[in-house]
C-alpha positions as CSV (number, residue, x, y, z in Angstrom):
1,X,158.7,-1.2,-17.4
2,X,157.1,-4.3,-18.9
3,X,153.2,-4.1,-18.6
4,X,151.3,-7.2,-17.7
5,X,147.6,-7.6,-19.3
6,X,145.1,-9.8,-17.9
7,X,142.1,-10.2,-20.3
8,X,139.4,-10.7,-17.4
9,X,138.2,-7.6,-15.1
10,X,138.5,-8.2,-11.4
11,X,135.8,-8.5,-9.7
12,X,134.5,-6.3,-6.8
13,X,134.7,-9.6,-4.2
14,X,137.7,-11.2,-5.5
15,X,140.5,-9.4,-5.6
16,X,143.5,-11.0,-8.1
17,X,145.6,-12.5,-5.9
18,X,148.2,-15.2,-7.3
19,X,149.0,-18.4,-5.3
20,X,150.7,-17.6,-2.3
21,X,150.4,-14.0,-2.5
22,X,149.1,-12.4,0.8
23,X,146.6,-9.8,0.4
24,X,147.2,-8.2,3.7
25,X,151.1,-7.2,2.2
26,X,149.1,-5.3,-0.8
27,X,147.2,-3.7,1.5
28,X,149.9,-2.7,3.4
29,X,152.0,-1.7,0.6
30,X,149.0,0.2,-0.5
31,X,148.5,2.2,2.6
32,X,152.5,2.7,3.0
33,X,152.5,4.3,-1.0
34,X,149.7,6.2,-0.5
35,X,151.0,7.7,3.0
36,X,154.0,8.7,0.8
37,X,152.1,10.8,-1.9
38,X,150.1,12.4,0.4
39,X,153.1,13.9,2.6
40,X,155.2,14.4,-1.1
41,X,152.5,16.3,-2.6
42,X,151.2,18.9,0.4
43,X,149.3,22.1,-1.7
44,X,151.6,24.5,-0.5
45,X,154.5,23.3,0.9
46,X,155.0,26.4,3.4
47,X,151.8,25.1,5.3
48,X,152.2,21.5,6.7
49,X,150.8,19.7,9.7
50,X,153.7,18.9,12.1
51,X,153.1,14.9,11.5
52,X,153.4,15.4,7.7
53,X,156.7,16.9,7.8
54,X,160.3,15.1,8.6
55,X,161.5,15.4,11.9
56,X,164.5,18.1,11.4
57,X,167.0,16.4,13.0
58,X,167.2,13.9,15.7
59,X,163.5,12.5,16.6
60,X,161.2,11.1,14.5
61,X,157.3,12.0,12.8
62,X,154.8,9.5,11.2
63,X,156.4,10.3,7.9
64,X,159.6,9.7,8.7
65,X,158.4,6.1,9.2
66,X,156.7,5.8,5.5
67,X,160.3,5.0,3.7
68,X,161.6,2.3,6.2
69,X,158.1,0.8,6.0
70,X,158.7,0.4,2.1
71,X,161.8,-0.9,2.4
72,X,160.6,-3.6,4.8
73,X,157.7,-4.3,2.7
74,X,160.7,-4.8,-0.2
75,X,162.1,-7.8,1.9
76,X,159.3,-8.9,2.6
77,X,158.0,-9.6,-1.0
78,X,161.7,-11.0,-1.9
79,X,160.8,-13.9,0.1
80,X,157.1,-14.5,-1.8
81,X,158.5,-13.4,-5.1
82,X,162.2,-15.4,-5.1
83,X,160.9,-18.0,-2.9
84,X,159.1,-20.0,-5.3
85,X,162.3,-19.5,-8.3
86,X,165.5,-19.8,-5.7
87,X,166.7,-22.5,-8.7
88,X,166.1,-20.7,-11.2
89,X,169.5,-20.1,-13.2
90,X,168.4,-17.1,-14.4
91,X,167.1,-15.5,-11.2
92,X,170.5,-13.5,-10.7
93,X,170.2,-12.0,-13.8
94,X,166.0,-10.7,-13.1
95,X,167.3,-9.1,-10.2
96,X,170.3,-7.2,-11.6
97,X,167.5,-6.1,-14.3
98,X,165.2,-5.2,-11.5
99,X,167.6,-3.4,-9.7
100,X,169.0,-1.3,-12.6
101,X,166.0,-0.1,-13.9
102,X,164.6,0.8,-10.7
103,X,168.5,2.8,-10.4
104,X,168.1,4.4,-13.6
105,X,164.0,5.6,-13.0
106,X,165.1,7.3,-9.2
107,X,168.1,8.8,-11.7
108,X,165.8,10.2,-14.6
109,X,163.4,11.9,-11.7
110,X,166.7,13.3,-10.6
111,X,167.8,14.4,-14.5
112,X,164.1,15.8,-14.8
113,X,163.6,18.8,-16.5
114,X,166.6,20.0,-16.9
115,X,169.1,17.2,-17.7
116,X,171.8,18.6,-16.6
117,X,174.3,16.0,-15.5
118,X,176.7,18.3,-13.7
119,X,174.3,19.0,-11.0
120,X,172.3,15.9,-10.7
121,X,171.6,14.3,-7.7
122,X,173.4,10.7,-8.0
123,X,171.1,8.9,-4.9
124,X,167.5,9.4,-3.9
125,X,164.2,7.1,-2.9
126,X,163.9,4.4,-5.8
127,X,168.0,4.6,-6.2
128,X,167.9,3.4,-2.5
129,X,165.1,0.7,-3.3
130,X,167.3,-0.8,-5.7
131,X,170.2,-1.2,-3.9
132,X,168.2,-2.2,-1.2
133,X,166.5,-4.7,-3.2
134,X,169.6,-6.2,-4.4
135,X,171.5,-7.0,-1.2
136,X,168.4,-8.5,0.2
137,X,167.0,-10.5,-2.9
138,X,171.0,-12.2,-3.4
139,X,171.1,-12.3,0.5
140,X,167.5,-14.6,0.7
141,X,169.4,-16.5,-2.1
142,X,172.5,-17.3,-0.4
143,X,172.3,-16.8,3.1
144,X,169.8,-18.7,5.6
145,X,167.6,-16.8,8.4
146,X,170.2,-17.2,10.6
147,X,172.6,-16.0,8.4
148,X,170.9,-12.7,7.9
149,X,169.8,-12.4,11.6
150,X,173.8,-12.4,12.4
151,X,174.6,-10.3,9.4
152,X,171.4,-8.0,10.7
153,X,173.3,-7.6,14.1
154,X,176.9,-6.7,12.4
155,X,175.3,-4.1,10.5
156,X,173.4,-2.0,13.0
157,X,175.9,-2.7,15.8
158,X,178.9,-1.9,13.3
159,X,177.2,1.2,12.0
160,X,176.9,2.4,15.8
161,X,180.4,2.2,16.7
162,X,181.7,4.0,13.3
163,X,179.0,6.7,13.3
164,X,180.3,7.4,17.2
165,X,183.6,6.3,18.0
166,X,185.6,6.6,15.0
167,X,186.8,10.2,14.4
168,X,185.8,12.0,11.3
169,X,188.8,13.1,9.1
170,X,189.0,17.0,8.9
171,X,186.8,17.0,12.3
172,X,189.0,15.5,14.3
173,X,186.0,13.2,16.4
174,X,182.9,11.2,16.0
175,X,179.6,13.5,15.9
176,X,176.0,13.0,14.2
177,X,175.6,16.6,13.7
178,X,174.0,17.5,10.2
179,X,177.3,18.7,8.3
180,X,180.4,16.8,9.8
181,X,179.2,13.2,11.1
182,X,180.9,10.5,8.8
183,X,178.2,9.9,6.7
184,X,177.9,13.2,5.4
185,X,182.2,13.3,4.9
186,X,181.7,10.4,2.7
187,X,179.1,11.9,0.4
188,X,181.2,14.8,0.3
189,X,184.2,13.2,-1.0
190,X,182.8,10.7,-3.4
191,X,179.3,12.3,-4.0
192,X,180.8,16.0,-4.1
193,X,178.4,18.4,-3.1
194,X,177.2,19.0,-6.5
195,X,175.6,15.7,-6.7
196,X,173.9,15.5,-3.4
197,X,170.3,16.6,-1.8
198,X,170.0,20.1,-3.0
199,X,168.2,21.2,0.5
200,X,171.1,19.8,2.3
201,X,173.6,21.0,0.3
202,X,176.6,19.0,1.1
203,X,175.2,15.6,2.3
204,X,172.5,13.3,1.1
205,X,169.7,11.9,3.3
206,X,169.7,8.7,1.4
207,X,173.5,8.9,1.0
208,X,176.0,6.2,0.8
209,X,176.7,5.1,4.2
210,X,173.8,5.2,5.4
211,X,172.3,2.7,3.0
212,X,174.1,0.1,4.8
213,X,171.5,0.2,8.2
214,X,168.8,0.8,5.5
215,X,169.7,-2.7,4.0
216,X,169.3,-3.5,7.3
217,X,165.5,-2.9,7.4
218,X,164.9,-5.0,3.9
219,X,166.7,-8.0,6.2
220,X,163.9,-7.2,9.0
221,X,161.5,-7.8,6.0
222,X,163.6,-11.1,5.0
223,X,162.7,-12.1,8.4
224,X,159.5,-11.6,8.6
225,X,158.7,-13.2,5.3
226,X,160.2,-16.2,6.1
227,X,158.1,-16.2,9.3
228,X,155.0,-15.5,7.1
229,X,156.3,-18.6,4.8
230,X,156.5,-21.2,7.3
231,X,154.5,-23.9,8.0
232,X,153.4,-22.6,11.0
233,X,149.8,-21.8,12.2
234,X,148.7,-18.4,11.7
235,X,148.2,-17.3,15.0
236,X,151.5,-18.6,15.9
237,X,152.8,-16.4,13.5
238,X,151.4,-13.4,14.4
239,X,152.0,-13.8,17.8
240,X,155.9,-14.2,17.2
241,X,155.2,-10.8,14.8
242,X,153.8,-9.1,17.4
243,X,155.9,-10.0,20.2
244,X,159.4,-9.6,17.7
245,X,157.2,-6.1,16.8
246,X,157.5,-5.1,20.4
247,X,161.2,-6.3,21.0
248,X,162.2,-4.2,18.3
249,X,160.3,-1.0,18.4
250,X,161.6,-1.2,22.6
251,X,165.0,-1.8,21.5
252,X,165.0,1.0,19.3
253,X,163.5,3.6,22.1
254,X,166.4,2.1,24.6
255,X,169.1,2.7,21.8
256,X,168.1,6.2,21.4
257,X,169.3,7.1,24.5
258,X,173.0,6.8,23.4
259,X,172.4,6.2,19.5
260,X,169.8,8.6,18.5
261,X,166.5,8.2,16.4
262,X,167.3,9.8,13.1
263,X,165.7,9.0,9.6
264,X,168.2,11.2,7.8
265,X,171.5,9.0,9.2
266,X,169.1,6.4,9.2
267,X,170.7,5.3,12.8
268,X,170.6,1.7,14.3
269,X,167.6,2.4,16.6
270,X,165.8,4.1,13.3
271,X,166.0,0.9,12.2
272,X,164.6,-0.7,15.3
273,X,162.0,1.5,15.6
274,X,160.6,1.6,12.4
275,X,160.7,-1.9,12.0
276,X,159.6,-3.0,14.6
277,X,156.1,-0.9,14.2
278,X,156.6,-2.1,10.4
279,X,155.9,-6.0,11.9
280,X,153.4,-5.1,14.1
281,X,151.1,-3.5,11.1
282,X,151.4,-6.1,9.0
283,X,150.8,-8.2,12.0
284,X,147.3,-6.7,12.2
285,X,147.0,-6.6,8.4
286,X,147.6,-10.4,8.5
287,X,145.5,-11.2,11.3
288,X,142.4,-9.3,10.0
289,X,142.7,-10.3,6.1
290,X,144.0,-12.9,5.3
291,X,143.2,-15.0,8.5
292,X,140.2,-13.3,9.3
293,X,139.0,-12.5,5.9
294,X,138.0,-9.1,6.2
295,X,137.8,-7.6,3.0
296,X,135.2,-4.8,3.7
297,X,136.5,-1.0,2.0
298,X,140.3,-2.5,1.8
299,X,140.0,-3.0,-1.9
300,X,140.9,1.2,-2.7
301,X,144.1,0.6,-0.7
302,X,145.4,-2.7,-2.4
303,X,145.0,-1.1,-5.8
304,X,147.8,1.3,-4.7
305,X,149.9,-1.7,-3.6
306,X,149.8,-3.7,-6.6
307,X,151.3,-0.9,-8.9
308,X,153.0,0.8,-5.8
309,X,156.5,1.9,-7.9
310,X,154.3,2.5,-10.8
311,X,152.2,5.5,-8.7
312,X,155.4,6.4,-6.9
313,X,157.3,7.3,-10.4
314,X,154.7,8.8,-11.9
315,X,153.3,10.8,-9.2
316,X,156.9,12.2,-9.0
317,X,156.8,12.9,-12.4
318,X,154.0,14.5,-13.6
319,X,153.8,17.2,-11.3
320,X,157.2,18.5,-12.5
321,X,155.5,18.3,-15.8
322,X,152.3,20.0,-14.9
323,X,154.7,23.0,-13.9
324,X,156.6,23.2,-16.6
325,X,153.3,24.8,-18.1
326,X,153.4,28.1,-16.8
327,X,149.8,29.9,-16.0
328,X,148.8,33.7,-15.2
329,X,147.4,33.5,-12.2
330,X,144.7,36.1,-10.9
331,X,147.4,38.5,-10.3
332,X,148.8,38.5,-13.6
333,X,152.1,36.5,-12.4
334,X,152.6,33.1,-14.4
335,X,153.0,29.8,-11.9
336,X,153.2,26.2,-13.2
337,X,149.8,24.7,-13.9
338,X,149.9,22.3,-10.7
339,X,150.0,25.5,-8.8
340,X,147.5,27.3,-10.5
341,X,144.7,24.8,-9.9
342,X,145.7,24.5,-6.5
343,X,145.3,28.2,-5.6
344,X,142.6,28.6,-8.4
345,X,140.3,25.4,-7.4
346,X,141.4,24.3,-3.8
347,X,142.8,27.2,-1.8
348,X,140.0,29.4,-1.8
349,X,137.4,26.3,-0.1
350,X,139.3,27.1,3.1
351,X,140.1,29.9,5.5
352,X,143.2,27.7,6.8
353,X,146.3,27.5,4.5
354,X,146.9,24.4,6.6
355,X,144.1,22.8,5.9
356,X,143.8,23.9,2.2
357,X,147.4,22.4,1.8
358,X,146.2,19.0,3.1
359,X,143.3,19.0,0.5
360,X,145.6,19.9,-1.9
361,X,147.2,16.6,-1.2
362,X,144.5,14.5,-0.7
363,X,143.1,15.7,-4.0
364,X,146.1,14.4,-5.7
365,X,145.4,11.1,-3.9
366,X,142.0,10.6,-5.3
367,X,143.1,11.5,-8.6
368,X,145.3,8.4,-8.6
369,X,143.0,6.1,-6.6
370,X,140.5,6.7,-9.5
371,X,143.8,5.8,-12.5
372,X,144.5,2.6,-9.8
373,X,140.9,1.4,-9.6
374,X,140.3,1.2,-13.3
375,X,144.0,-0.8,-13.8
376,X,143.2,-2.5,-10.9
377,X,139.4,-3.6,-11.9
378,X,141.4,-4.2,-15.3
379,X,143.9,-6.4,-13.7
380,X,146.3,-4.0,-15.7
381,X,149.8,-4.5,-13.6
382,X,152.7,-2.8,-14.3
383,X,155.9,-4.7,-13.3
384,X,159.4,-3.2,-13.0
């Protein structure tokens, strides 16, 4: 990661904000990054409020919509970050940088602690950015909206028929149960079980197949960008936000009768769903801040957005560090020193392991905002 130093200190009014950078993405990248701490990072993790857990199958939760919200913030930015370099002959070559070392941190959280290569999971979150970011930033390069609007429709409509009309070898037919659709044959065969999501044990929630429909949401972001990038007038294009919002989040509720909702196969009418309420937030997030100009008590959230895979490495990180300190606790049993403050500082302020969990998480939250606000009052930006 290359760390980029401006000399002057932001100022509490005026945000930095380049040319032709929209505040109102920040914010929403902001409130998307911290979302996704706060459900990663629960107290205890055996006492979670339904809406901060995954739905466990079929179905969906607010935090099942926290990922494909990032992922269609990615395209988004693709078209504000390569829009104003498309010529630049040494574009391709940033983003096979980008993409690599975004790979290769999502692998090291996977090596981390113990390094051992025979057992470590090959896919995960960031590994998913990147390949997500890579399709979409060569496919704003080469392709035109129309282009990826077709290529959009190929995707989830092709990834419907496989995932329920093509039979899955050793099965015998097409399912989208846990352990023998065809995603998870796939990540058998070429993942192996060893390599997968441990909890799952032989299939990965951000797997191989699925990453195709999850490309899929970075071209809804594509989209949308190059709405936001027009010459249009602003309230023309948050009316054609809000009303392609609506289209899509309907779509995806009429598709789950017969093509189910499901973050973990990341299905067509996921996709749908969650990006279609993806453009109708940043609808409202455009509307109020940067054509309204409301700036009051946003600032807290857009410091999260501006270092977003910065916080979401490191607050990954540093808990598995914490706990590889061990700590006697009060009843003489050693636990890692993340847990130890938890049950030592926050658990005993409440009578509900519920709600001590959530402070917990919160905590951890605040911690950051307070690392964020000094790089971000620093104008301290740390780019991948």
């Amino acid at each position: 990661m290359q760390s980029f130093v401006s000399t002057s200190t932001a100022q509490f009014h005026h945000p930095p904000v380049s040319a032709g950078r929209l505040l109102s993405l920040d914010f929403f990248r902001g409130l998307t990054v911290a979302a996704m701490i706060t459900v990663n990072n629960p107290g205890d993790w055996a006492h979670i409020y339904a809406p901060l857990e995954h739905a466990a199958w079929n179905g969906w939760t607010p935090t099942d919509l926290i990922f494909p919200f990032f992922l269609f913030i990615v395209g988004v930015s693709i078209t504000f970050a390569l829009g104003r370099s498309a010529d630049d002959s040494k574009v391709a070559g940033k983003i096979l940088k980008r993409s690599i070392t975004l790979f290769l941190l999502g692998l090291f959280l996977s090596f981390f602690p113990k390094f051992d290569i025979s057992t470590v999971r090959i896919l995960g979150v960031l590994q998913r950015i990147a390949l997500v970011y890579l399709a979409c930033s060569f496919l704003f390069l080469k392709t035109t909206p129309r282009q990826q609007g077709i290529l959009l429709a190929i995707l989830l409509i092709g990834y419907w028929l496989l995932m329920t009309l093509v039979p899955v070898p050793g099965v015998g037919y097409a399912n989208l149960e846990p352990e023998t659709n065809m995603a998870a044959w796939l990540d058998r065969i070429i993942l192996t079980p060893a390599h997968v999501y441990k909890p799952a044990k032989v299939w990965d929630p951000e797997g191989l197949l699925s990453t195709l429909p999850a490309v899929g949401t970075g071209i809804l972001g594509l989209l949308t960008g190059n709405l936001l990038r027009s010459d249009r007038l602003a309230a023309e294009k948050v009316a054609w936000l809000f009303t392609a919002g609506c289209f899509c989040t309907v779509g995806g509720l009429i598709w789950n009768g017969f093509f189910p909702i499901n973050k973990a196969l990341w299905t067509s009418s996921f996709v749908l769903l969650a990006g279609g309420l993806a453009m109708l937030g940043l609808a409202l997030c455009y509307w109020l801040i940067d054509v309204k100009h409301y700036r009051r008590g946003i600032l807290p959230v857009v410091a999260f957005g501006v270092n977003a895979i910065t916080v979401f490495f490191l607050s990954g990180l540093i808990p598995r560090m914490m706990n590889l300190i061990h700590v006697a606790g009060s009843d003489g049993t050693k636990v890692g020193l993340k847990e130890y403050l938890y049950r030592s500082f926050i658990a005993p302020l409440f009578s509900d392991p519920t709600n001590a969990s959530l402070a917990g998480a919160l905590t951890f939250v605040l911690i950051w905002f307070g690392i964020l606000w000094w790089m971000y009052r620093k104008n301290v930006i740390i780019k991948v």
